[in-house]
Phi, psi and omega in degrees: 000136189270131158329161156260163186281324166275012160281306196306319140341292139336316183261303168327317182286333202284354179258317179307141182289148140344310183255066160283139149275184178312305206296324171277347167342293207305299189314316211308299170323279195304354156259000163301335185275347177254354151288299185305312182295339151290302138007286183272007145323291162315282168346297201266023155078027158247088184234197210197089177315162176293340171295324186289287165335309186277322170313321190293303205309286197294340165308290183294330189271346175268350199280000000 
């Protein structure tokens, strides 16, 4: 069964040292959240073979 965002909060602060700021909180959360959306990214079968990646790559570095 998947966390609620405020459990997954929760566990984050319970990892974190005492003397956090706001400010690495703020980090921590947006990569959790940018784990998970990647995750459900795999899940939902949007992913990017390594062929696809260097074409994009040779696209972008030529353009």
């Amino acid at each position: 069964m998947a966390a609620t965002a405020k459990q997954d909060v929760e566990q984050l602060l319970g990892h974190l040292p005492d003397d956090s700021t706001l400010e690495d909180i703020q980090y921590h959360l947006y990569v959790l959240e940018k784990v998970r959306r990647g995750q459900a990214d795999v899940a939902a079968g949007r992913t990017y073979t390594d062929e696809d990646v260097r074409a994009r790559m040779q696209r972008w570095l030529h353009e």
